[in-house]
C-alpha positions as CSV (number, residue, x, y, z in Angstrom):
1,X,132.4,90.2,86.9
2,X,130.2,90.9,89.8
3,X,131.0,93.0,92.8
4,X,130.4,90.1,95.3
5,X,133.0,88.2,93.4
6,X,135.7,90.4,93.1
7,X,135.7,90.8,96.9
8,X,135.5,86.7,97.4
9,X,138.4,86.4,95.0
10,X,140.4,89.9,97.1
11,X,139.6,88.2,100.7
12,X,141.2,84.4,98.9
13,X,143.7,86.4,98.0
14,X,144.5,87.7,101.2
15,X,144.2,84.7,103.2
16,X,146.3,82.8,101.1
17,X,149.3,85.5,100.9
18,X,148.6,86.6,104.3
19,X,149.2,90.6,103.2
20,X,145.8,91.9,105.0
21,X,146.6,95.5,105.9
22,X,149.5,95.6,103.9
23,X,148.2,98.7,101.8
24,X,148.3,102.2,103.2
25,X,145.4,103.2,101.4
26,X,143.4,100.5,102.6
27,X,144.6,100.6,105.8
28,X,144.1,105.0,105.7
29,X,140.6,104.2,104.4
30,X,139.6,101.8,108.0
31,X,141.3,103.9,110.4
32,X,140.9,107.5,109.1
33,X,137.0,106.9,111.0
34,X,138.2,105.8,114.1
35,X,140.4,108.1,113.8
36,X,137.9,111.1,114.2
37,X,135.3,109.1,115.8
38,X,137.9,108.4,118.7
39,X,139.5,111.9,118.9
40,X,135.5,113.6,118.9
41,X,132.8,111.1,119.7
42,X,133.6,108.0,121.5
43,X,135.6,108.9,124.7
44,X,134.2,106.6,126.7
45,X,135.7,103.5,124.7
46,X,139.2,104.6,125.0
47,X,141.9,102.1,126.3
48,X,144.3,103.1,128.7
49,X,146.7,103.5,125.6
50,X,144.9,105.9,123.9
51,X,143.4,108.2,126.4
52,X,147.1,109.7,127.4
53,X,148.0,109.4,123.4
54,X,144.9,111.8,123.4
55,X,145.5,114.3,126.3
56,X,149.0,114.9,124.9
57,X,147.8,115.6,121.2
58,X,144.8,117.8,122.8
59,X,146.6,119.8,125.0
60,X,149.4,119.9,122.4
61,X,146.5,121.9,119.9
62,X,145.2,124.1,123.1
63,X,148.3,125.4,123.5
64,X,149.3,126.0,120.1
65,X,146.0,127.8,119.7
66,X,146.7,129.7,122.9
67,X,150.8,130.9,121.7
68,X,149.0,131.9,118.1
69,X,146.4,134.0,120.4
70,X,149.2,135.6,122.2
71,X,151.0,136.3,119.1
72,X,147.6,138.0,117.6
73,X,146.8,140.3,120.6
74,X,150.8,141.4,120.7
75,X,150.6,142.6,117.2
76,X,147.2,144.1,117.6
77,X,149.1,145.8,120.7
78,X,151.8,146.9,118.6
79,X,150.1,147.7,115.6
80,X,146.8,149.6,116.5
81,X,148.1,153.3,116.5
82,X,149.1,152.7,112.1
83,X,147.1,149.8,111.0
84,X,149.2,148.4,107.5
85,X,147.3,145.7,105.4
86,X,150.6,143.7,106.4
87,X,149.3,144.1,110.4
88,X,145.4,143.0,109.3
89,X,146.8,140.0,107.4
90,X,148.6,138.7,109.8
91,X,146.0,139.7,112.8
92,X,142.8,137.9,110.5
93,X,145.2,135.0,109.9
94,X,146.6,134.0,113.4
95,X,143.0,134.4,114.9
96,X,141.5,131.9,112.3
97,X,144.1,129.7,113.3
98,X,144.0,130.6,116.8
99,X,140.6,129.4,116.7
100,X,141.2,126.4,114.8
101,X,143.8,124.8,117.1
102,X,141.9,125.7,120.5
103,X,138.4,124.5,119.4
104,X,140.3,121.4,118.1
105,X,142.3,121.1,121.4
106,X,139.0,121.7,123.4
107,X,136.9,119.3,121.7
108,X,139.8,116.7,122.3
109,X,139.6,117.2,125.6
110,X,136.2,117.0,126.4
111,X,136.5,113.3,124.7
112,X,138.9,112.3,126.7
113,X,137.3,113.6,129.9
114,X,134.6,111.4,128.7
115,X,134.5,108.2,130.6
116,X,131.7,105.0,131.3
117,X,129.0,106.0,133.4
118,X,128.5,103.5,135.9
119,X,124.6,102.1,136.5
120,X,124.2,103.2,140.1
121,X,121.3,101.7,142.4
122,X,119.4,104.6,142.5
């Protein structure tokens, strides 16, 4: 069986019982994309919907990233006069992570800061 009837016979299918989108794989598989290419690329095509759905998440990461940070420099405070392995662990650890959730947060942001530029007359 080819490949361009398979999908004829999958689309017949799903016209006739009406269960397009029905499948959580299928349905991870479309929006996974827009998914990143919302949250890193393509500010300026966010809705009114999405763009607070985005500052929330954002910010949400920035300051997750920025509570891990504190966390970090309070146990390097606390823990530079006898540095333990336990103490470097949990310092290399938290400022991976740190890292992770504000880069994540800041590029976020940025998107949704991002908005249409408008064609002036000059």
């Amino acid at each position: 069986m080819k490949v361009e009837n398979i999908a004829e016979d999958r689309r017949t299918l799903e016209s006739l019982h009406g269960h397009k989108g029905n499948d959580p794989l299928e349905a991870q598989r479309r929006e996974s994309k827009s998914l990143n290419t919302a949250w890193f690329k393509n500010g300026e095509s966010l809705n009114l919907i999405q763009r607070p759905g985005f500052t929330i998440l954002s910010l949400f990461f920035f300051a997750s990233g920025l509570y891990i940070a504190v966390d970090c420099i309070q146990i390097w405070r606390e823990g530079i006069s006898t540095p333990t392995a336990e103490t470097l662990f949990f310092l290399t650890i938290g400022t991976i992570a740190s890292l992770f959730f504000l880069a994540f947060g800041v590029l976020g942001l940025r998107n949704v800061l991002r908005f249409k530029k408008e064609n002036g007359g000059d």
